[in-house]
N, C-alpha and C positions, 0 to 999 in steps of 0.2 A: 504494500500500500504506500502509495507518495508519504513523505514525511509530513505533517500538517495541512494537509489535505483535508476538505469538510466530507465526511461520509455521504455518499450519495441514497444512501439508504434513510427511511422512512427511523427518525431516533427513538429506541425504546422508551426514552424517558422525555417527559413535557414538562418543558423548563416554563416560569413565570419571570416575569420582569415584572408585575406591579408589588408593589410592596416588599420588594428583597431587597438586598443587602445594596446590589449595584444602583438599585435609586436614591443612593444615599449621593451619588453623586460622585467625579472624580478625585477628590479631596481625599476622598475614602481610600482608594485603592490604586494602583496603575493596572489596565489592563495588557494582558500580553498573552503570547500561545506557550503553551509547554514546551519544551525544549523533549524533540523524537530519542527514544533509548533503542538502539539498535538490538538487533534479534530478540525481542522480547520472547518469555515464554509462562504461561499460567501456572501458578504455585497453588492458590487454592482461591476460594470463595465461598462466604456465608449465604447460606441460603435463607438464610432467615432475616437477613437485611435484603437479602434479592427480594424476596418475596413485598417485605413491609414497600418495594419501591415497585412492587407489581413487573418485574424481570423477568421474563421467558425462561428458562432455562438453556433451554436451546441454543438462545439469542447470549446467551452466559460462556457458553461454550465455544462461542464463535470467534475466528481471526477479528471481527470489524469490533467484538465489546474488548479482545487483545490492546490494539491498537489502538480505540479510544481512550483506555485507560493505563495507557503509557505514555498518551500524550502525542501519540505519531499519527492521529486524524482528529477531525472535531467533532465534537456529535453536531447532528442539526439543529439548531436553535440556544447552542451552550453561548456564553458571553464568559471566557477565560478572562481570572482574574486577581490578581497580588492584592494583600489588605496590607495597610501601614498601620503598626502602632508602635508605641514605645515600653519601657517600664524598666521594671529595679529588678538587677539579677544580684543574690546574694547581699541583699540589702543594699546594694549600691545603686544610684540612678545612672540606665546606662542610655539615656537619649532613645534618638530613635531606633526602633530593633522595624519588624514588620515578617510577611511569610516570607521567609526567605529559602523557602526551597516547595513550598506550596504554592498550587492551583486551583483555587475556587472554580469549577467548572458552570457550578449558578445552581437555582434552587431549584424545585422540582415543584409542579404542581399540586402536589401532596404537603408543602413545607418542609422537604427535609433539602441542606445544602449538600453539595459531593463535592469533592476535594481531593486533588491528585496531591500527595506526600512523598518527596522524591521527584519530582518535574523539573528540578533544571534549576538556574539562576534570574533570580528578579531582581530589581533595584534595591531588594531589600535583605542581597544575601552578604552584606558583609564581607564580602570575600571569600565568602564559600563554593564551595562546587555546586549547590544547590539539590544535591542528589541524596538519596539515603542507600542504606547499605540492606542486605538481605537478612542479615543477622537481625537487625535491630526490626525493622519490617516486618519480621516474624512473630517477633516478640509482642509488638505492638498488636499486630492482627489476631494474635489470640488471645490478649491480655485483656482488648478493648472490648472483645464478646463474652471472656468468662466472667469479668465485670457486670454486662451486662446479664449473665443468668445468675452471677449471683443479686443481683436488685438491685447495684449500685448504681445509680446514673453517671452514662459516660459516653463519649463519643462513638461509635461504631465503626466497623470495617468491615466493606464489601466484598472485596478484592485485592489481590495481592498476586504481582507476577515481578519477576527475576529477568536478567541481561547479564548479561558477560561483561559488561562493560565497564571497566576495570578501576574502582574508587579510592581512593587512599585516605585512609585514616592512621592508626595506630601501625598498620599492616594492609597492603594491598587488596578490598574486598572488591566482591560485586555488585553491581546497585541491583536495586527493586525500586517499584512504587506499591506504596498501600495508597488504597481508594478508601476514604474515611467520610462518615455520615454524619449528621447531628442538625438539627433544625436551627442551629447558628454557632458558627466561630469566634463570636465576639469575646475579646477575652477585658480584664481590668486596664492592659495596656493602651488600649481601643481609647479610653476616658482618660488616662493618664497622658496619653499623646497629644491631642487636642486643649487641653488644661496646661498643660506645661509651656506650649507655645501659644497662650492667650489668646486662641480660637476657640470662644464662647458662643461663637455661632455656631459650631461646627459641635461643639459639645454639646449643647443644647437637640441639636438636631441627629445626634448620635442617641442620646438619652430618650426624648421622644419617640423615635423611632425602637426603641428596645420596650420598653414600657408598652405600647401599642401594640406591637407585634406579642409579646413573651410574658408582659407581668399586665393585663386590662387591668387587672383589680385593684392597679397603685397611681389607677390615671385621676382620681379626685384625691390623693393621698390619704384620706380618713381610714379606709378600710383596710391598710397596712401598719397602723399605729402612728405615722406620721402627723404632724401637725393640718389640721386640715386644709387641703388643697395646695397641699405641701406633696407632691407630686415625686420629686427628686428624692427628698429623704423619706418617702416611702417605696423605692425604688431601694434606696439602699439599704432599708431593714430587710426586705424582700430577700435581696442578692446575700444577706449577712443570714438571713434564714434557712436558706438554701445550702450557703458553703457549711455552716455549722453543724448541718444532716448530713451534709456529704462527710465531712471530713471524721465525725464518729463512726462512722458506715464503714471509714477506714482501719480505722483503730481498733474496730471491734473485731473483723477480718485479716488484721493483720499487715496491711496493705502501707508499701512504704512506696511514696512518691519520687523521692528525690531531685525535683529542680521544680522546688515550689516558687518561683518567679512570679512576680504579678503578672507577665506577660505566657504564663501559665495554668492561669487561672479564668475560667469561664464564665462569665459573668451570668448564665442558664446552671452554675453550679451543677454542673457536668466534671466527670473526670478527665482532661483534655493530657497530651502532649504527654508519650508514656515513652520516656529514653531509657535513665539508670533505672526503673522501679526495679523490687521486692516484694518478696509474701514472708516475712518473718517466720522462722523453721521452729529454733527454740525463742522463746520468749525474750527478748534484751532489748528492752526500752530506749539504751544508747544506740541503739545498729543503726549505721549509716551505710547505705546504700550506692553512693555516688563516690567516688572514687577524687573526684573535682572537690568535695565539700571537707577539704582540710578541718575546717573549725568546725564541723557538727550542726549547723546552722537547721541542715531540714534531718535530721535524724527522728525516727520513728517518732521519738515520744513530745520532740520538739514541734509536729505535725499541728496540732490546733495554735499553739499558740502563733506559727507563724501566718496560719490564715488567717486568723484574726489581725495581724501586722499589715497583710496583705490586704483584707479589708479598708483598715484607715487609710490605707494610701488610694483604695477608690473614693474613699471617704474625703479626702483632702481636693483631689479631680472633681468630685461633685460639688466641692462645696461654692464655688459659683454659683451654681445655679439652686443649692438650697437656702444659703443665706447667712442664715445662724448657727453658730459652731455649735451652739447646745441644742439645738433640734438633729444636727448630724451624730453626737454625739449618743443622743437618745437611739436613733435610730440603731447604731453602731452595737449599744448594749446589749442588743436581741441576742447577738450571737454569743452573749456569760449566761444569759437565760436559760437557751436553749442546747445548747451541745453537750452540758452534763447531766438533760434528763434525757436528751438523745443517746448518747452514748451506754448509760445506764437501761433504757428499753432494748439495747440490741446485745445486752450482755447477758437482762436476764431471758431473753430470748436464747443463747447461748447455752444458758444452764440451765434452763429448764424451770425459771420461776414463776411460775402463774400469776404471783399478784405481786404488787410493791408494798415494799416495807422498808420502815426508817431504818432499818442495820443491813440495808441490801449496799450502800457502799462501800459499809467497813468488810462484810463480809468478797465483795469483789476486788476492792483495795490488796485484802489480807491473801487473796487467791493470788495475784499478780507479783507480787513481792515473792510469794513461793516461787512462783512459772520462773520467775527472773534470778533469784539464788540456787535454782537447781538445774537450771540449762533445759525445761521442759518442753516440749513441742507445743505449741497453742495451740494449733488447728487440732491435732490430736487428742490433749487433754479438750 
């Protein structure tokens, strides 16, 4: 097939332009075509996101869904395209970051977005190759569905195929592209980006547009705890809602992230961008996961507090357009609220407790400190 070439076929999948990401306008994003992977070949595919996206099987199987989702044809009516954000890696503000080795292909009629992972270099890659590796691609595509059965909300992956084509990182690998799903990409860097370079128009209209699409319920802000018609910061009690079930969901399974970056964090409280992770074997609250993370910063047990870190810094990004620091900061406290009777519901779920009671922390506390002095397997115990 021509390298970037638009498929002349009838596209499985019916893309929407109203209301998606690309009518945000080009501020938002640069658009550009994938960069073709030569000799592609099919590693595997979830049938069960083919399915949610109404996917033939067939049409699954085929050279032309090969080659669309390597980036070496276009589908019919896709609008490829690079998102710009910025945010704090490691606590550090690192300016602008953006996808920089992703392809937004566009949404789908149904509202879910697709995203080629591995496509090449956009304006936003830093200097990188823009490619991913087959190794990590793997991992990701079956990380992001066992996630997904075990309940945890997270991005998905549809597809995944391998090239020869020859990457270097640590050692010489091969690239892949995963094909990743999720009814939006938007992460906290999305707000931080436009905040930090005094684009309140643009933030404003990024905010808007997430609120209307992803949270109706925070668009008078009364019926998210915010001050009324406080819109923004009930937007961000929403989003501090959301990460603080996520992120017990993690704790309780064991689940170590390792590059908790605010430009890793999904503002749908989603589990997004899965590099160094973990499933903790024996129990050690210290384990870190990332090899990059000298000082311990996103280590297992360090995991809520740094979302919550992460939160303020969307906290600080919105506060333009909420106002008042003590209505952000209201908003903000939802997540001390909520993540330790979250965490506690999926523990005694865990053990088997039928009802709560006031010695159920001392008694989980007490269980943990054992797991952790005697090198115990969690998942097992």
């Amino acid at each position: 097939m021509n390298p970037l070439a638009t498929s002349t076929a009838t596209s499985p999948l019916e893309w929407t332009s109203q209301g998606a990401f690309a009518s945000l306008g080009p501020t938002f994003f640069t658009a550009l075509e994938p960069t073709p992977l030569p000799q592609p070949h099919w590693i595997g595919t979830s049938t069960d996101v083919a399915q949610l996206l109404a996917l033939d099987a067939d049409w699954m199987a085929s050279d032309e869904a090969l080659h669309a989702f390597t980036g070496n044809a276009r589908l019919p009516g896709s609008s490829p395209l690079a998102s710009v954000y910025s945010g704090h890696q490691f606590g550090v503000w690192a300016g602008q970051l953006g996808d920089g080795r992703a392809i937004l292909l566009g949404e789908t009629m149904g509202g879910l977005e697709v995203q080629l992972k591995g496509s090449g270099r956009t304006p936003y890659s830093r200097m990188g190759d823009g490619r991913a590796v087959l190794r990590s691609s793997i991992r990701e595509f079956l990380c992001s569905e066992a996630m997904h059965a075990l309940g945890i909300p997270t991005t998905r992956a549809l597809y995944l195929c391998g090239s020869p084509e020859p990457v270097q990182r640590e050692a010489v690998e091969t690239a892949a592209v995963v094909v990743r799903v999720a009814p939006s990409f938007i992460r906290f860097g999305h707000f931080e980006h436009f905040a930090a370079r005094g684009q309140f128009d643009e933030l404003r209209q990024l905010a808007d547009y997430v609120i209307e699409r992803f949270y109706p319920e925070c668009q008078d802000g009364a019926d998210c705890g915010g001050q009324a018609g406080n819109r923004y910061a009930a937007l961000l009690q929403a989003v501090s809602e959301r990460s603080a079930a996520l992120v017990a969901q993690w704790q309780a399974v064991g689940f170590c992230h390792g590059v908790l970056n605010t430009d890793n964090m999904s503002i749908l409280g989603l589990t997004i961008d899965y590099g160094p992770f973990q499933f903790l074997d024996h129990f050690d609250p210290g384990h870190i996961c990332n090899h990059s993370d000298h000082q311990g910063r996103y280590a297992f047990q360090q995991q809520p507090a740094v979302v919550r870190w992460n939160l303020y810094r969307l906290g600080q990004a919105l506060q333009p357009l909420i106002g008042d620091p003590a209505i952000a900061m209201a908003a903000l406290d939802s997540f001390v609220a909520l993540f330790p009777a979250e965490f506690m519901a999926h523990m005694r779920g865990k053990l088997g407790l039928a009802a709560a009671h006031e010695s159920d922390s001392t008694l989980i506390d007490g269980i943990l400190r054992l797991l952790a002095d005697n090198a115990v397997d969690y998942t097992i115990f």
